[in-house]
ZAMARGU-4260 file (C-alpha; in steps of 0.2 Angstrom, whole numbers, plus 5000, padded with zeros to 4 digits):
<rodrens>
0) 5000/5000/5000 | 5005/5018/4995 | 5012/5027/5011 | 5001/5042/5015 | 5010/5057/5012
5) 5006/5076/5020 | 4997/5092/5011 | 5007/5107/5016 | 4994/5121/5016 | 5000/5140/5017
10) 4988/5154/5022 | 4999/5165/5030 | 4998/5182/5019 | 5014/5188/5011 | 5024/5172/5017
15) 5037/5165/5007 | 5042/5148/5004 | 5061/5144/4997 | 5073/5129/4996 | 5085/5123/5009
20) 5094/5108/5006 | 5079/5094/5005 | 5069/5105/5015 | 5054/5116/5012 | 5056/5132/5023
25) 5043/5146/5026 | 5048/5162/5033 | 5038/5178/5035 | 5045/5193/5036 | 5062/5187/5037
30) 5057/5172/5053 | 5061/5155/5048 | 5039/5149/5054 | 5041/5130/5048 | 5051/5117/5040
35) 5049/5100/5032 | 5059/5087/5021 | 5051/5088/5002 | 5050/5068/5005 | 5038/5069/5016
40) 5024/5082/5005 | 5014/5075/4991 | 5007/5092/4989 | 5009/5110/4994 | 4994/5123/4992
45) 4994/5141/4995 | 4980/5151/4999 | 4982/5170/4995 | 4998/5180/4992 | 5012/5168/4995
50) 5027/5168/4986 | 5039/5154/4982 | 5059/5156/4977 | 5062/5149/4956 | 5074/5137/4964
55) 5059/5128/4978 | 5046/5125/4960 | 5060/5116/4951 | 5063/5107/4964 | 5046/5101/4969
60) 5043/5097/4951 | 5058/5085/4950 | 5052/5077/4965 | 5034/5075/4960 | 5027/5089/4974
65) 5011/5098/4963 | 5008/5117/4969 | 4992/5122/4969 | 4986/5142/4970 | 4973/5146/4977
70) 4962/5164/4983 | 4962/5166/5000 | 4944/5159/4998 | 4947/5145/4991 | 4944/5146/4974
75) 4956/5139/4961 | 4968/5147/4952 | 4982/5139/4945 | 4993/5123/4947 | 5010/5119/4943
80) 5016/5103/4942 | 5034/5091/4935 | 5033/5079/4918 | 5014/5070/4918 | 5017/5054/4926
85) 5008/5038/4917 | 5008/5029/4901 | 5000/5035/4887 | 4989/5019/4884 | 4980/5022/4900
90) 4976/5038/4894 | 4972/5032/4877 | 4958/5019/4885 | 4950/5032/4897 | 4947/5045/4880
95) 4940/5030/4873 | 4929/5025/4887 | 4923/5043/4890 | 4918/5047/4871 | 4910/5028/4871
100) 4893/5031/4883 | 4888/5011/4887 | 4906/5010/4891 | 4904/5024/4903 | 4888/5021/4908
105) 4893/5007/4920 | 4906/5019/4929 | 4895/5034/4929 | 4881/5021/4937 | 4894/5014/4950
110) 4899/5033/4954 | 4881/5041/4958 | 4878/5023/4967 | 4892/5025/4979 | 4888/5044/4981
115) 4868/5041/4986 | 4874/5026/4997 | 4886/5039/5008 | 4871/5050/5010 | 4862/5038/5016
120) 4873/5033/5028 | 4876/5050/5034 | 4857/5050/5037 | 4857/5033/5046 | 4871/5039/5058
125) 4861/5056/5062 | 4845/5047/5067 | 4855/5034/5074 | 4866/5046/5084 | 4851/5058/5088
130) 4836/5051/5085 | 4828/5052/5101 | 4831/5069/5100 | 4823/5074/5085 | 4804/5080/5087
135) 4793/5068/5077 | 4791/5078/5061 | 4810/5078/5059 | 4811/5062/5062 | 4799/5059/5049
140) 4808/5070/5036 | 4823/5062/5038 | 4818/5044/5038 | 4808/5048/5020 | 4823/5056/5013
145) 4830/5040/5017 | 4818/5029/5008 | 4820/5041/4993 | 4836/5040/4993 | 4836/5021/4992
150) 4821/5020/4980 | 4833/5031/4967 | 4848/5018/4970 | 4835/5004/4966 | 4830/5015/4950
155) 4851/5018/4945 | 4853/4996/4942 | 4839/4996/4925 | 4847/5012/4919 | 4858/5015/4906
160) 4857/5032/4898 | 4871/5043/4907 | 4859/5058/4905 | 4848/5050/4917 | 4858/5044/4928
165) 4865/5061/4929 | 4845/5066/4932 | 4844/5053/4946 | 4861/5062/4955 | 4852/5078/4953
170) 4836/5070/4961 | 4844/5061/4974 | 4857/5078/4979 | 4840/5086/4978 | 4833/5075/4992
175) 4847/5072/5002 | 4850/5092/5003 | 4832/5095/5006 | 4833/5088/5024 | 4852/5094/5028
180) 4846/5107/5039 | 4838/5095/5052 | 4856/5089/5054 | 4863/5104/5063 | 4860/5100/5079
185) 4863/5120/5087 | 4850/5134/5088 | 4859/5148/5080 | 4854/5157/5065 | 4870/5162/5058
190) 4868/5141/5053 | 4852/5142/5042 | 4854/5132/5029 | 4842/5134/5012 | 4849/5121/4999
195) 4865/5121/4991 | 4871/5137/4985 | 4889/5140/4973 | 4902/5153/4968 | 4897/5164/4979
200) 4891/5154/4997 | 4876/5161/5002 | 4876/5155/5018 | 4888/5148/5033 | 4885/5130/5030
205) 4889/5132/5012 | 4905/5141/5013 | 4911/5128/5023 | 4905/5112/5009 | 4912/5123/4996
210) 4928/5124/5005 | 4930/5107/5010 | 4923/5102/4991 | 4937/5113/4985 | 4953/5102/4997
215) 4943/5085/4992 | 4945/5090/4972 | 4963/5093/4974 | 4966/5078/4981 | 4956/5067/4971
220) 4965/5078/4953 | 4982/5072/4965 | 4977/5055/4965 | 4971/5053/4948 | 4989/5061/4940
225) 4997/5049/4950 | 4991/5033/4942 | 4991/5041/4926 | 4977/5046/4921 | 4969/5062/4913
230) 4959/5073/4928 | 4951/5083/4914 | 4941/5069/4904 | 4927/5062/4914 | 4913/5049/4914
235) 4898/5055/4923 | 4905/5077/4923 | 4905/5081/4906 | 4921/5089/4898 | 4924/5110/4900
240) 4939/5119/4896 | 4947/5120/4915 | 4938/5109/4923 | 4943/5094/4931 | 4930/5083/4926
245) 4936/5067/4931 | 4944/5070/4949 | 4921/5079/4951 | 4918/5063/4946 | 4928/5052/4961
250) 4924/5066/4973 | 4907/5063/4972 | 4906/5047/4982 | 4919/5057/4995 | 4909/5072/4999
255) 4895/5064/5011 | 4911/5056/5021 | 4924/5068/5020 | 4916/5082/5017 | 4898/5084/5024
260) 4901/5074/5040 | 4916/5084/5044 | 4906/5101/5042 | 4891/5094/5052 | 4904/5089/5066
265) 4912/5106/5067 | 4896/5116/5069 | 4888/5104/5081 | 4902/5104/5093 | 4904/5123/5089
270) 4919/5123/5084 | 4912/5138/5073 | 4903/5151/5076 | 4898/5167/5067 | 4911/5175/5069
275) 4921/5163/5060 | 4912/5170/5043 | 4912/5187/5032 | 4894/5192/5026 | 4895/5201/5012
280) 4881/5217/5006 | 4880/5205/4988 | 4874/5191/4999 | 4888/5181/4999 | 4895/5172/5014
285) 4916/5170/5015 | 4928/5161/5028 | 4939/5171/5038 | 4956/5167/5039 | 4954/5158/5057
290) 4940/5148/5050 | 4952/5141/5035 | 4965/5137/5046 | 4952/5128/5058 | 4945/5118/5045
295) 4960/5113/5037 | 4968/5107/5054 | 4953/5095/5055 | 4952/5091/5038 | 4970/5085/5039
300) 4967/5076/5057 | 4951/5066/5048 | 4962/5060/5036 | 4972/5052/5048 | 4956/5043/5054
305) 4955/5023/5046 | 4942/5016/5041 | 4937/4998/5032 | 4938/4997/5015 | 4925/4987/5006
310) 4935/4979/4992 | 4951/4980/4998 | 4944/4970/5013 | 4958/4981/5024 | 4959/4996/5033
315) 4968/5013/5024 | 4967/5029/5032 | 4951/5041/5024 | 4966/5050/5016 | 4972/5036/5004
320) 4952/5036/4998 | 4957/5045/4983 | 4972/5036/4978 | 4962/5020/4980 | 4948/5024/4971
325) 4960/5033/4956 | 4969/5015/4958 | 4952/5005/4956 | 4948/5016/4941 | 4962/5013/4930
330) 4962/4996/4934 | 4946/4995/4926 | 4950/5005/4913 | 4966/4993/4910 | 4954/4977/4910
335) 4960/4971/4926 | 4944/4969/4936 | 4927/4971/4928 | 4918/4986/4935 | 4924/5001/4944
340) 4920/4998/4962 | 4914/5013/4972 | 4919/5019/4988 | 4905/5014/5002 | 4907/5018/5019
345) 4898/5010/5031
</rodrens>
């Protein structure tokens, strides 16, 4: 098994990053603030105005280290990167899979499977962990989005047409969405959730899926350059110039566990609050600083956290998700094992 390696995230304004031996160093304003070996980074990612030295690129190039630029919200901005790693028949099969649609039908059905199955399960463990304290009619709610849920999973197994299976995704985020709220557990208003709102976040809750969304993607495009394959051309995300189409596409089965439950667990245990969030006279809703660093301090800790995994039959850490699933996929692709098998936490 692939040894799971660290994400070094910068958000420190006007910080700069250079080359020291073997070492990645950051100082700001002339203070060494941290120091790592390059072995031990599979990625760094810099959120803001942060500067790195001509000699620290080349030499995370060489030593396969992506960087990744970011706006201090988030939102992607560029990437740089060493010689693509993979063979080119890999890359040849996936075009050809992704311009065939039976071909990609399976993968697109196995995808939107595993995705409504983590949502399900997120709802189980909410009435599960709360039930008894959720007034009847909440109850209720949750337990027929539930049903929904698995009625549209029934539904995905006689389908075959990608365009709906991607109408089935859309109903099944449409119910699973419709109920979210009831899973924040604190009486505060600056938590109201209304649906699922992008580019900007219109709410709390939002800004903190988006975010979360936007650290999943970057691992899943990581993951899939890894083991050769093309992050832009995917199966059930349909191709757009600068859009990582295929790492959307392995996300989608991550969100509910790496994502969504991670979000939920911070605002329950009130690890934010509303000052941790910048509303905006155009509506929008933005992390502050602190927040980003609190969310990326428990994104990194959960995943550290190991869970079982169903077709490896072994435990990994939640980190090595995305290089597992990235794995399975080109296996398939290659002809190795039958069907892509999605990730389904339990």
């Amino acid at each position: 098994m692939r040894r799971q390696l660290n994400t070094l995230y910068v958000t420190t304004e006007g910080a700069w990053l250079k080359k020291d031996g073997a070492n990645v160093v950051m100082e700001v304003e002339g203070d060494e603030r941290a120091r790592l070996p390059i072995h031990m980074l599979a990625s760094v990612v810099c959120f803001g105005r942060v500067m790195i030295s001509p000699p620290l690129l080349g030499f995370c190039a060489e030593s396969g280290v992506s960087v990744a630029y970011l706006s201090m919200h988030g939102r992607f901005l560029a990437r740089v990167e060493g010689p693509v790693s993979g063979n080119v028949l890999l890359r040849r099969e996936q075009y050809r899979v992704s311009d065939d649609l039976v071909r990609a039908a399976p993968i697109v059905r196995n995808v939107v499977s595993g995705k409504i199955h983590n949502q399900r399960a997120v709802l189980n463990r909410a009435l599960r962990d709360y039930g008894d304290g959720f007034a009847d009619e909440i109850r209720l709610e949750l337990e027929r989005a539930q049903k929904r849920l698995l009625i549209i999973a029934r539904r995905l197994q006689s389908e075959n047409e990608i365009d709906v299976l991607r109408g089935l995704e859309g109903e099944a985020a449409q119910s699973y969405f419709g109920v979210f709220q009831h899973l924040v557990r604190i009486d505060d208003p600056a938590f109201k959730f209304n649906g699922r709102s992008r580019r900007p976040p219109l709410d709390a809750i939002n800004a903190v899926l988006s975010f979360l969304y936007t650290l999943i993607t970057h691992d899943c495009r990581s993951a899939l350059e890894t083991v050769g394959l093309d992050p832009a051309v995917g199966f059930l995300h349909r191709d757009r110039p600068g859009r990582p189409s295929l790492a959307l596409d392995l996300i989608e089965e991550m969100r509910p566990v790496l994502a969504d439950r991670l979000a939920l667990s911070m605002i329950n245990r009130k690890q934010l609050n509303k000052k941790d969030f910048r509303f905006l006279d155009n509506g929008a809703c933005l992390l502050t600083e602190t927040s980003r660093k609190a969310l990326l301090i428990a994104y990194q800790e959960r995943k550290r956290d190991e869970i079982g995994h169903p077709f490896l039959d072994e435990k990994i850490p939640l980190g090595m998700v995305p290089f597992v699933q990235a794995q399975l996929l080109a296996r398939h692709l290659r002809g190795d094992i039958d069907a892509y098998p999605a990730f389904l936490w339990k």
